[in-house]
C-alpha positions as CSV (number, residue, x, y, z in Angstrom):
1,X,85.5,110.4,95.4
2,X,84.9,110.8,99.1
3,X,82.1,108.1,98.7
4,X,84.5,105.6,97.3
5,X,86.7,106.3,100.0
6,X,84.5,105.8,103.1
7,X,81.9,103.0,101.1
8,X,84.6,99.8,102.0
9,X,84.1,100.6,105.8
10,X,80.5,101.2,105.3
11,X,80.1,97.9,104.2
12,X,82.4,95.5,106.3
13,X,80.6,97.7,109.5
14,X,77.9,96.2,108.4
15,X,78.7,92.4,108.9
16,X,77.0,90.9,111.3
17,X,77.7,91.9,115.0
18,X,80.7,93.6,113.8
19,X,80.0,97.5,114.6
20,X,79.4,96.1,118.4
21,X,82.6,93.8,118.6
22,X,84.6,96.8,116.8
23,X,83.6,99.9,119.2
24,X,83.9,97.1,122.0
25,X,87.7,96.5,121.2
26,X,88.4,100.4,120.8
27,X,87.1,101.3,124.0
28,X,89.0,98.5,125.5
29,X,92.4,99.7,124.1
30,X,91.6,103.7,124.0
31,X,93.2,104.2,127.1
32,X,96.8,102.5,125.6
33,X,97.6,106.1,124.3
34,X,96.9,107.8,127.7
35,X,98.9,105.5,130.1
36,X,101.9,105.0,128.1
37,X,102.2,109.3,127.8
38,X,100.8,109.0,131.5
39,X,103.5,106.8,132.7
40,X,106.2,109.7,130.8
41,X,104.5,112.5,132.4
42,X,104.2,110.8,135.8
43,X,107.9,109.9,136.1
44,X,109.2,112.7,134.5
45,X,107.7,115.2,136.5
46,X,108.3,113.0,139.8
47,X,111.5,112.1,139.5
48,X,113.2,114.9,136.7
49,X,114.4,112.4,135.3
50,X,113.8,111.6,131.7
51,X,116.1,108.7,130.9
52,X,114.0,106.9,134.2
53,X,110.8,107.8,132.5
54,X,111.8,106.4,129.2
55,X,113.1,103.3,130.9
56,X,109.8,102.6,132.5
57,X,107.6,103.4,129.8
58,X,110.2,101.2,127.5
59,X,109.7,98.3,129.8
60,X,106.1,98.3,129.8
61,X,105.6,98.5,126.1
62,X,108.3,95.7,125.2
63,X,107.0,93.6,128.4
64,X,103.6,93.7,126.7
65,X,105.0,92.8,123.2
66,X,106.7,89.6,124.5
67,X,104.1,88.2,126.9
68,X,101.9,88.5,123.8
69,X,103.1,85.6,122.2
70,X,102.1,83.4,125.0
71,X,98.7,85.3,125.5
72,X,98.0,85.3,121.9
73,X,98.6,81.5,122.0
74,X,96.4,80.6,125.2
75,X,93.4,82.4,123.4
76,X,94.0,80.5,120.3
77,X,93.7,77.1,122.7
78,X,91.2,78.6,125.2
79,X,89.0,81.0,123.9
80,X,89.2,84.9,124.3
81,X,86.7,85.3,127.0
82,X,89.1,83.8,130.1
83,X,91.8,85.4,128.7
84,X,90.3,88.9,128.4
85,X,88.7,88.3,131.9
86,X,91.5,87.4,133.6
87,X,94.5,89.5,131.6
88,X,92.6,93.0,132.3
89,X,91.9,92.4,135.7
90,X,95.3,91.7,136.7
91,X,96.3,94.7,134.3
92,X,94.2,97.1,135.5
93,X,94.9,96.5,139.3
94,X,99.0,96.3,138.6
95,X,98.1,99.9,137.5
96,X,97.1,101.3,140.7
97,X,99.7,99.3,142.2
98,X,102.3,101.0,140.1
99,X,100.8,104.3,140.9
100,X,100.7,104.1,144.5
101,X,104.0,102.7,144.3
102,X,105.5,106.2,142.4
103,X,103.0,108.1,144.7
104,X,104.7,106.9,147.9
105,X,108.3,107.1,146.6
106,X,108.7,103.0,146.8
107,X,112.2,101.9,144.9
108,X,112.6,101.8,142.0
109,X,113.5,98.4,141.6
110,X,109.3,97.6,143.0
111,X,108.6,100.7,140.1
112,X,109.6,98.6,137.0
113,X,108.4,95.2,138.4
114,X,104.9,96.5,138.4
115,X,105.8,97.9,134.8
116,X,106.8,94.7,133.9
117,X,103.6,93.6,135.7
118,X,101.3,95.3,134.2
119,X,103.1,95.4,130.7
120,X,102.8,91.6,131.0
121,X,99.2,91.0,131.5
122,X,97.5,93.7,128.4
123,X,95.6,92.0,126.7
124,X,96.1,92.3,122.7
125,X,92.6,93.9,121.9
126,X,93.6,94.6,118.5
127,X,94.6,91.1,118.2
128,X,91.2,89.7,119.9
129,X,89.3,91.7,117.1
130,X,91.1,91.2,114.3
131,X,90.4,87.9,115.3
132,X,86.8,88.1,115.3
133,X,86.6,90.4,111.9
134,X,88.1,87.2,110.0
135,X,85.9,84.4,111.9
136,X,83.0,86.3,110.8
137,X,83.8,88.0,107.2
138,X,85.7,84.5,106.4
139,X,87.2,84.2,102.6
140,X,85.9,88.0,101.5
141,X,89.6,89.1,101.1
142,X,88.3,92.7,99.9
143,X,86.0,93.2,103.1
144,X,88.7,92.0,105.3
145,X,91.0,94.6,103.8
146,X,88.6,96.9,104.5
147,X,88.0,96.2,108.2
148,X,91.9,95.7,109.3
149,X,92.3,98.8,107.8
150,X,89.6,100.3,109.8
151,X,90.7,99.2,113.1
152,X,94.0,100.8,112.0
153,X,92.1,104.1,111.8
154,X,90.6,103.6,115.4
155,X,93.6,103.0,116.5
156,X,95.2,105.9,114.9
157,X,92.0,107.7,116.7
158,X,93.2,106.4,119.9
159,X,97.0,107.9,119.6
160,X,95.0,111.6,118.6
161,X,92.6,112.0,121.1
162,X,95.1,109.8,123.5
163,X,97.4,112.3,124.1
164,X,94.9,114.8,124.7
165,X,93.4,113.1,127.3
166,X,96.4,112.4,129.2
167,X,97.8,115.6,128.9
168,X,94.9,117.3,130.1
169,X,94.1,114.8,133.0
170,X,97.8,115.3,134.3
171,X,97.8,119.1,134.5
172,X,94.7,119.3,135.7
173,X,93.9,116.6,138.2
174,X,97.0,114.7,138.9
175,X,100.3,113.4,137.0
176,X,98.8,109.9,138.0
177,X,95.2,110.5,136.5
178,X,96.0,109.6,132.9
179,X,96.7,106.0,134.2
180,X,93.9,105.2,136.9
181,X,91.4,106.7,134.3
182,X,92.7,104.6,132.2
183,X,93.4,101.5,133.7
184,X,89.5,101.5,134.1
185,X,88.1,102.5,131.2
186,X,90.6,99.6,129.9
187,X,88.4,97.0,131.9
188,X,84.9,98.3,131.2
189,X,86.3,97.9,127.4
190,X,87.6,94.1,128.1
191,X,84.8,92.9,130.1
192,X,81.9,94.4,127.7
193,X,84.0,92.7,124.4
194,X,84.6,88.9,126.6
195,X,80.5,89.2,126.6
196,X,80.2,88.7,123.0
197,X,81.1,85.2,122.7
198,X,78.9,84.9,119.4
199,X,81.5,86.8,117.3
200,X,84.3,85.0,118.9
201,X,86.3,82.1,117.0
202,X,86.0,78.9,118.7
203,X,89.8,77.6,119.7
204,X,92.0,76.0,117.9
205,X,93.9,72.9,118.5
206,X,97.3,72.8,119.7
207,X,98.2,70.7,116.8
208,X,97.1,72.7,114.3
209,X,100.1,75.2,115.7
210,X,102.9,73.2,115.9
211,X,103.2,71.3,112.8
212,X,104.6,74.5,110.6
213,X,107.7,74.9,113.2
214,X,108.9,78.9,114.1
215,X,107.3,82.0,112.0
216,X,110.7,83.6,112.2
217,X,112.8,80.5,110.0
218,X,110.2,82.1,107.4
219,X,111.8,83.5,104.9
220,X,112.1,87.6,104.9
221,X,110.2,87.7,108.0
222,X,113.6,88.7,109.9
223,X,113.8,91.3,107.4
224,X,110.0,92.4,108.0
225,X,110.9,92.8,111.6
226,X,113.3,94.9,111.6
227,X,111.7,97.7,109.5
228,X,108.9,97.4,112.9
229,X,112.5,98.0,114.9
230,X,113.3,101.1,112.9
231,X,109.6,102.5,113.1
232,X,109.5,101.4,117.1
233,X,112.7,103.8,116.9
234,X,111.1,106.6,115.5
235,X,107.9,105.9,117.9
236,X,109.7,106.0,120.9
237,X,112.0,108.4,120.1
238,X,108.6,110.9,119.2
239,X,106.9,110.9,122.0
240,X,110.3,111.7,124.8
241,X,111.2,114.1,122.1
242,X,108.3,116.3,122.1
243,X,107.2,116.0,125.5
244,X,110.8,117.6,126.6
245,X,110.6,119.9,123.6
246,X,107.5,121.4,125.0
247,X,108.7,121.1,129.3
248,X,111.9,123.3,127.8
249,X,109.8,125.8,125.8
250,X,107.3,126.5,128.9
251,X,104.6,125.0,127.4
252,X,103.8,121.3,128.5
253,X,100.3,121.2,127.7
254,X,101.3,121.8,123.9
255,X,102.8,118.0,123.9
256,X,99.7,116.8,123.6
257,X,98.1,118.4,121.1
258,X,101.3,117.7,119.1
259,X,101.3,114.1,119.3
260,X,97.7,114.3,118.8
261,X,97.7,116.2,115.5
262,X,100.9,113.6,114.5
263,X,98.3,110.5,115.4
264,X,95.4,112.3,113.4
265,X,97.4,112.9,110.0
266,X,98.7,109.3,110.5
267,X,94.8,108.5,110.9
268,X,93.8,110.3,107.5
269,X,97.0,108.8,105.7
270,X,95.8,105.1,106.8
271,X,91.8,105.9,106.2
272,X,92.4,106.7,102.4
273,X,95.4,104.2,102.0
274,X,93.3,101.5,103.2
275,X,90.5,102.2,101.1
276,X,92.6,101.4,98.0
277,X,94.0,98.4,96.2
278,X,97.3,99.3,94.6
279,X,99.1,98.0,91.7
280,X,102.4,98.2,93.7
281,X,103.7,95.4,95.0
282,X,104.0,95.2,98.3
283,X,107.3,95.2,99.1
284,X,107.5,98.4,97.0
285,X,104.6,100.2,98.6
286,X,106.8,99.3,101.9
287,X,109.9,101.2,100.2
288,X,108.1,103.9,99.3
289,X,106.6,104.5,102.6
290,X,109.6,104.1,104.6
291,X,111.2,106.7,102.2
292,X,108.4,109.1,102.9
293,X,108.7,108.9,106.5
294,X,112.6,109.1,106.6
295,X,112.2,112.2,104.6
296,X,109.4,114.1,106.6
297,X,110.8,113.2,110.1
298,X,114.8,114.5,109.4
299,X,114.1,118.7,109.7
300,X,112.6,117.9,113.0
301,X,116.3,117.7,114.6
302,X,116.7,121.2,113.5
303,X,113.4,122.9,114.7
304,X,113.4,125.0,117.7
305,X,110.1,126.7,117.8
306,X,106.9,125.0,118.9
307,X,104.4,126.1,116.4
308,X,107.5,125.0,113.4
309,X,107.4,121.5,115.8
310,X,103.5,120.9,116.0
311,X,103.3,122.0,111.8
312,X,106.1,119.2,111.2
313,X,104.7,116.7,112.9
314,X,101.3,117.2,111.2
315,X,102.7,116.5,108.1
316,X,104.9,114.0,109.5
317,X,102.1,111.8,109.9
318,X,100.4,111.1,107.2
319,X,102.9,108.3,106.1
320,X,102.8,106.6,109.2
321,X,99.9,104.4,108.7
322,X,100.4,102.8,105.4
323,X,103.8,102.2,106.5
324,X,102.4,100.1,109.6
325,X,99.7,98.8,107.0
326,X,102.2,97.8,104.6
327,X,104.2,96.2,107.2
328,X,101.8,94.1,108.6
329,X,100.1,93.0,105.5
330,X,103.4,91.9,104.3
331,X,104.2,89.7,107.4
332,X,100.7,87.9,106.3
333,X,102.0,87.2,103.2
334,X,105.0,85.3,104.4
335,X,103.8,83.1,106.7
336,X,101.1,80.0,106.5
337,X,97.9,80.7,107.8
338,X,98.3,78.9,110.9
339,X,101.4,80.6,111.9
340,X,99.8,84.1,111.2
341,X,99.9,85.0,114.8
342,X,103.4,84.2,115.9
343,X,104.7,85.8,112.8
344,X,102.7,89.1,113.5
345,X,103.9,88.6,117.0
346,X,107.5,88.6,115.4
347,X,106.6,91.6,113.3
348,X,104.7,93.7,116.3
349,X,107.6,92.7,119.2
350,X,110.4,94.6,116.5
351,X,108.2,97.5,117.1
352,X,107.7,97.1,120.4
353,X,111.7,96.6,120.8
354,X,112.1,99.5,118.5
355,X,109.9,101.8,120.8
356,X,111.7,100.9,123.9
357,X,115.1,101.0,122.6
358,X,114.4,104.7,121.2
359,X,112.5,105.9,124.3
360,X,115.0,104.7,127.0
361,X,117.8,106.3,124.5
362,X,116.3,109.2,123.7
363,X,116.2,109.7,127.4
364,X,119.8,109.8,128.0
365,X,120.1,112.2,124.8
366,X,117.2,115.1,126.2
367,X,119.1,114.2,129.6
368,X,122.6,115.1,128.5
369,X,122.4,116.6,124.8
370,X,119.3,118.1,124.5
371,X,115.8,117.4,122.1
372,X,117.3,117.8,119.0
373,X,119.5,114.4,119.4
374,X,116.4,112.2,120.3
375,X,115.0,113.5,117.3
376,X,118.0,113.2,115.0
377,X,117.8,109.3,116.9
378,X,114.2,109.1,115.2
379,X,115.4,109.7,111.8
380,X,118.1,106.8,112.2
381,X,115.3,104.4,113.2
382,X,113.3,105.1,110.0
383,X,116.5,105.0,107.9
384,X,116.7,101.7,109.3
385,X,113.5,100.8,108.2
386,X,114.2,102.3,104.6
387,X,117.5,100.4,104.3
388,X,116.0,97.0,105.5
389,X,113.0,97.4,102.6
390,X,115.7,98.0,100.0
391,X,117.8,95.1,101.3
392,X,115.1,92.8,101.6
393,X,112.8,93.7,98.3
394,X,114.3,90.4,96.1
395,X,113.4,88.2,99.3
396,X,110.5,89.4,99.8
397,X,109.4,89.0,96.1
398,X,110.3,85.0,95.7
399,X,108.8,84.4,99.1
400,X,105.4,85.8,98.1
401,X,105.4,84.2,94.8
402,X,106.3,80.9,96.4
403,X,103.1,81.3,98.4
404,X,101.1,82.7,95.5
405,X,101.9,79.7,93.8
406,X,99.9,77.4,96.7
407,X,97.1,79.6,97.2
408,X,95.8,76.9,100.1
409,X,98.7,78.5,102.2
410,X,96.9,82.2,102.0
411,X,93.8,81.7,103.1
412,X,93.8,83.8,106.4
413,X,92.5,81.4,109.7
414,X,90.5,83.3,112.7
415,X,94.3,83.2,114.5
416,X,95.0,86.4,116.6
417,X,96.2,89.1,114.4
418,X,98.9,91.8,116.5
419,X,100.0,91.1,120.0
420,X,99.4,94.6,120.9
421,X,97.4,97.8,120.2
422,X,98.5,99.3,117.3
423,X,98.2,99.6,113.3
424,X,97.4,96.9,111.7
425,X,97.5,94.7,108.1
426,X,95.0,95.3,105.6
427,X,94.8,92.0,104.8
428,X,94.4,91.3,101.1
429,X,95.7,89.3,97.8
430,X,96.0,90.6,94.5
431,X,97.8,89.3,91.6
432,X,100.6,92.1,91.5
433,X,102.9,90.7,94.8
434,X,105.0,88.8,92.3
435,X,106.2,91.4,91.0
């Protein structure tokens, strides 16, 4: 059992140059965990204010989502390599520019244009080598499955040991640690990947891009989006949640070990989800998910002890990744090939959106209500996603079949896959999505 269950990593790991490209990409985007807590923890413990905190860390997240599309596209033209350079230099120095300018008490108007700033110039790492697993494992639908599922677990890694990072760098250094550590570690990461230009996909022509029209007049993908808006919602909503949770009871450092244990059941929910094919179709597997989550995440509104709070959000987690998973695999299967980027652009800025709108809200609710409204917010956001995936299942259905039935449309291109860090599609086709 447990061999069939790590075996499918085993063996895409063991493509050529991939174990290198892979650990390359997760060191480059390891640090995303610790600077968006570090930018909560800085602010909020600066400034008391939570609703500014969310704000900030909203902007830079959302910021990130939507310069993506234009990133995603210029690596598609120009190759990864200038735009990894380039992108993570300018990120990681807007980082210490940010810092100083929260250090020395600058405006806050100069504050969130260097969020804006740096959100705007992170690179997509997950998208740079997603890219590369489907330049190099080509047509092998199973294998590239297996390895979009597996950078979903590294990134679930990321959001466990994160947290940890940050929260122990901030009460122990300085509030601004978490983001100067990682604003470097975040280069290293880009300029070690940009050296392996063998695994990189050559670029594509302009041409090739613009002959399909928009992702989003695809049908369902509206749909598709707005389940990432929900779960951005729930995201957002999380991490503001527990970190005033935990200020309130006392007990600060406890926030991130409980994001960090909600990351690490999300991790082992994704490692054995993406090691199976199911019979499901997708659009159901999405339903059921998005039931799951709705379901776990309501008692956290009522909780009011910490060790209640880190157990619920343990088991919380575990359907987190297949719901990302399913989310993403299902934008693939709605959009042609050469329009896979924009639409998971499309698909990944809802969650972005999502995230900011819950964290900037959920600020104004610890700020004036109290913890147990930004959670009760969370549960909203995946009821959204749960209503969308019952409203949208007949959609979804005749727009995968309609593909299915020109199988030339499904053949996944070496296009960029997310526009930022996050879970990502197990890419795959089986007979059972016109169901």
């Amino acid at each position: 059992m447990l061999k069939s269950v790590y075996q499918p990593y085993a063996d895409a790991l063991k493509v050529s140059g991939a174990a290198k490209f892979s650990a390359a990409g997760f060191v480059a985007r390891m640090p995303l965990a610790m600077i968006v807590l570090g930018i909560l923890l800085l602010i909020s413990n600066t400034t008391d204010s939570y609703a500014f905190a969310g704000f900030l860390q909203a902007l830079f997240t959302v910021t990130a989502a939507l310069a993506a599309v234009i990133s995603s596209r210029m690596s598609d033209r120009y190759g990864q390599r200038i735009i990894l350079v380039s992108l993570s230099t300018v990120f990681s120095v807007s980082l210490f520019l940010f810092v100083y300018a929260v250090t020395n008490d600058f405006s806050r108007i100069w504050q969130a244009l260097l969020a804006v700033l740096a959100g705007a110039t992170f690179p997509a790492y997950g998208s740079y080598v997603r890219t590369r697993w489907a330049y190099v494992v080509g047509k092998n639908q199973r294998t590239l499955h297996s390895a979009f599922a597996w950078e979903s677990i590294l990134d679930e890694l990321i959001f466990t040991i994160g947290p940890l990072f940050a929260v122990a760098l901030a009460f122990n250094v300085s509030f601004a640690s978490p983001i100067l550590v990682g604003a470097i570690i975040t280069l290293a990461g880009a300029l070690i990947l940009a050296s392996m230009g063998g695994s990189a996909p050559p670029p594509i022509a302009r041409q090739d891009h613009q002959d399909q029209g928009s992702a989003i007049r695809h049908q369902g993908i509206i749909s598709v989006a707005l389940v990432a808006v929900g779960i951005g919602i729930l995201f957002g909503t999380f991490d503001v949640g527990v970190v005033a949770f935990m200020q309130e009871a006392n007990v600060p450092q406890l926030s991130g070990v409980t994001l960090a244990l909600w990351a690490a059941s999300s991790l082992i929910g994704g490692f054995v989800y993406g090691s199976r094919h199911f019979t499901l179709s997708l659009p159901q597997q999405l339903i059921y998910t998005t039931l799951a989550v709705t379901v776990v995440v309501f008692p956290l509104a009522f909780i009011h002890s910490t060790i209640l709070l880190m157990a619920a959000a343990a088991l919380s987690g575990f359907a987190i990744a297949p719901t990302l998973i399913a989310t993403f695999s299902l934008t693939q299967r709605l959009v042609p090939s050469k329009l896979l980027t924009e639409g998971l652009t499309w698909t990944n800025s809802g969650l972005a959106a999502g995230f900011a709108l819950g964290a900037s809200l959920s600020g104004v609710l610890v700020d004036r209500l109290g913890t147990s409204y930004a959670f009760g917010l969370g549960t909203l956001g995946a009821a959204l996603a749960l209503t969308s995936s019952l409203t949208a299942r007949e959609r979804w259905l005749r727009a995968m079949s309609a593909r299915i039935d020109n199988p030339a449309t499904a053949i996944p291109l070496p296009l960029n896959q997310d526009p930022i860090p996050g879970p990502a599609p197990g890419a795959f086709l089986d007979e059972t999505d016109s169901r």
